[in-house]
C-alpha positions as a Markdown table, in Angstrom:
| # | Residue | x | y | z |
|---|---|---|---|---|
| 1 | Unk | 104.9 | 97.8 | 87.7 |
| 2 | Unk | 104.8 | 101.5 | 86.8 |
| 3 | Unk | 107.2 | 104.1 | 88.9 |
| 4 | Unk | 105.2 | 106.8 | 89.8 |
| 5 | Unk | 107.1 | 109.0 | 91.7 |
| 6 | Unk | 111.0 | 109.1 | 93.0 |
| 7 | Unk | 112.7 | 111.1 | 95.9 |
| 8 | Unk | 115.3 | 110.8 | 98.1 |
| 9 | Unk | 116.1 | 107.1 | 97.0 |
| 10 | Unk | 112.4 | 105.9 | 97.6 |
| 11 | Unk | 110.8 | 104.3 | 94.4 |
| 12 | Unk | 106.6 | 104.5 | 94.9 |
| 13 | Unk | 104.9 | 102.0 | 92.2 |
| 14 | Unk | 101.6 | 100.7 | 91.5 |
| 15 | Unk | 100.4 | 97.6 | 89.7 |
| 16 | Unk | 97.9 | 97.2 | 86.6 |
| 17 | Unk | 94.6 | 96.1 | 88.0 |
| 18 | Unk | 96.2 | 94.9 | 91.5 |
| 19 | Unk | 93.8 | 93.7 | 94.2 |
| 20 | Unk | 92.1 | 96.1 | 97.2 |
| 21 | Unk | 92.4 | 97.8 | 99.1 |
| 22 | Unk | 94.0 | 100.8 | 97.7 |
| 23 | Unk | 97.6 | 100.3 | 98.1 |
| 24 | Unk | 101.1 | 101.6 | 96.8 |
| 25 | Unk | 104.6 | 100.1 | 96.9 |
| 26 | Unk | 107.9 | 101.4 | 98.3 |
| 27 | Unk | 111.2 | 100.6 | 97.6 |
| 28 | Unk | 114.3 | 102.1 | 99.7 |
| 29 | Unk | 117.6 | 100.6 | 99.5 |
| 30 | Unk | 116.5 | 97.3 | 98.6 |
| 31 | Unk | 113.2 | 97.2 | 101.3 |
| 32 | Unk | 110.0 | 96.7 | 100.4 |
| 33 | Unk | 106.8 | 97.9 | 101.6 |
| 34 | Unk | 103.2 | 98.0 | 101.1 |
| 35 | Unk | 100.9 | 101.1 | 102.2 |
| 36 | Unk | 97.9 | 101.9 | 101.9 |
| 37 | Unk | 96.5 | 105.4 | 101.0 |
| 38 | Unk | 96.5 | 106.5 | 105.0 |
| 39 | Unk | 100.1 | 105.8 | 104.9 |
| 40 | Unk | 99.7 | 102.5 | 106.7 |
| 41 | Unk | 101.8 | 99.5 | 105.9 |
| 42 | Unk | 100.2 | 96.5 | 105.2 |
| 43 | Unk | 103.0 | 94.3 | 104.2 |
| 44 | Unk | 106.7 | 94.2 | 104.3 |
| 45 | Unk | 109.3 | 96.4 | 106.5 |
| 46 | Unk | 111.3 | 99.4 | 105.3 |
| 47 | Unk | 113.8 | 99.9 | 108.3 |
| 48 | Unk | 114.6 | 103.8 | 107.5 |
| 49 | Unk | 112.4 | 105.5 | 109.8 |
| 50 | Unk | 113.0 | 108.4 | 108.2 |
| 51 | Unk | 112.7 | 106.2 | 105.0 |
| 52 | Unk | 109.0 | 105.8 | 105.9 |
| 53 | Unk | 108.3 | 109.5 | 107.7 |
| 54 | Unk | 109.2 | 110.7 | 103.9 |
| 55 | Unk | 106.8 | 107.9 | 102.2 |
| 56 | Unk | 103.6 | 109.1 | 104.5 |
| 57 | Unk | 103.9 | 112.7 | 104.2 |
| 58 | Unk | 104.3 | 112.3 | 100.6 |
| 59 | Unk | 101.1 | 110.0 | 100.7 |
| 60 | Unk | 99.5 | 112.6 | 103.0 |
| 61 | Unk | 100.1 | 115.5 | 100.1 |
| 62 | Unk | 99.2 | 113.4 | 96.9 |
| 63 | Unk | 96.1 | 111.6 | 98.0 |
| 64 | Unk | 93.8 | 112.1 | 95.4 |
| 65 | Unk | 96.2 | 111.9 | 92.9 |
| 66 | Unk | 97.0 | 108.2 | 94.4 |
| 67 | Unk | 93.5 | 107.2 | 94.2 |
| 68 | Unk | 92.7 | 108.8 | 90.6 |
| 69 | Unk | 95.9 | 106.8 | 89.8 |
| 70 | Unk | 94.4 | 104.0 | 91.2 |
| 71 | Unk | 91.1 | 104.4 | 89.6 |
| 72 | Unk | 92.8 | 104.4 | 86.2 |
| 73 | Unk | 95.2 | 101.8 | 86.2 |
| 74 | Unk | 92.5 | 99.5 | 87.8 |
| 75 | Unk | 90.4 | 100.2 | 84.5 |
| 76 | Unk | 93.2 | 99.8 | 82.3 |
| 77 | Unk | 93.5 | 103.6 | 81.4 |
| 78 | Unk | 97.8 | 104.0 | 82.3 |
| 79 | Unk | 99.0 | 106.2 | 85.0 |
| 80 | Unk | 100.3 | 109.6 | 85.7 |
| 81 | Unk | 103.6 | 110.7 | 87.8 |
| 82 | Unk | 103.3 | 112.3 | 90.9 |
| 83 | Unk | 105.6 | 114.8 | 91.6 |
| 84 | Unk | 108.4 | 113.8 | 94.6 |
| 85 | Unk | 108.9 | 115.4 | 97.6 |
| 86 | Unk | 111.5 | 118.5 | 97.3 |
């Protein structure tokens, strides 16, 4: 599962050709979560609210950059990083 982006110790990854909807994964301190692209989760639990503030801003500024992502690994084309929050 590729690593797209790191910051603050939150891991955001994406499967090859993964099913719908449009989703991401986030790893803090050993939690796992699922979003989607409107920064909601679908599954799993990340306990840091802040944690989880961080992930759906970050979601909220890289958007089309998550579904372009998306897009392309879903036709077998790789991935690009996203650039973590600062």
């Amino acid at each position: 599962m590729p690593t797209i982006s790191i910051f603050f110790g939150i891991a955001i990854k994406m499967f090859f050709d993964d099913h719908n909807p449009p989703h991401l994964h986030a790893e803090h301190q050993g939690e796992m979560a699922v979003f989607d692209f409107r920064g909601n989760i679908l599954v799993g639990d990340i306990s840091s609210r802040t944690a989880v503030r961080l992930i759906r801003e970050w979601i909220d500024l890289h958007n089309a950059e998550l579904a372009e992502n998306w897009e392309d690994l879903q036709n077998g084309r790789g991935f690009r990083k996203i650039p973590p929050l600062t």
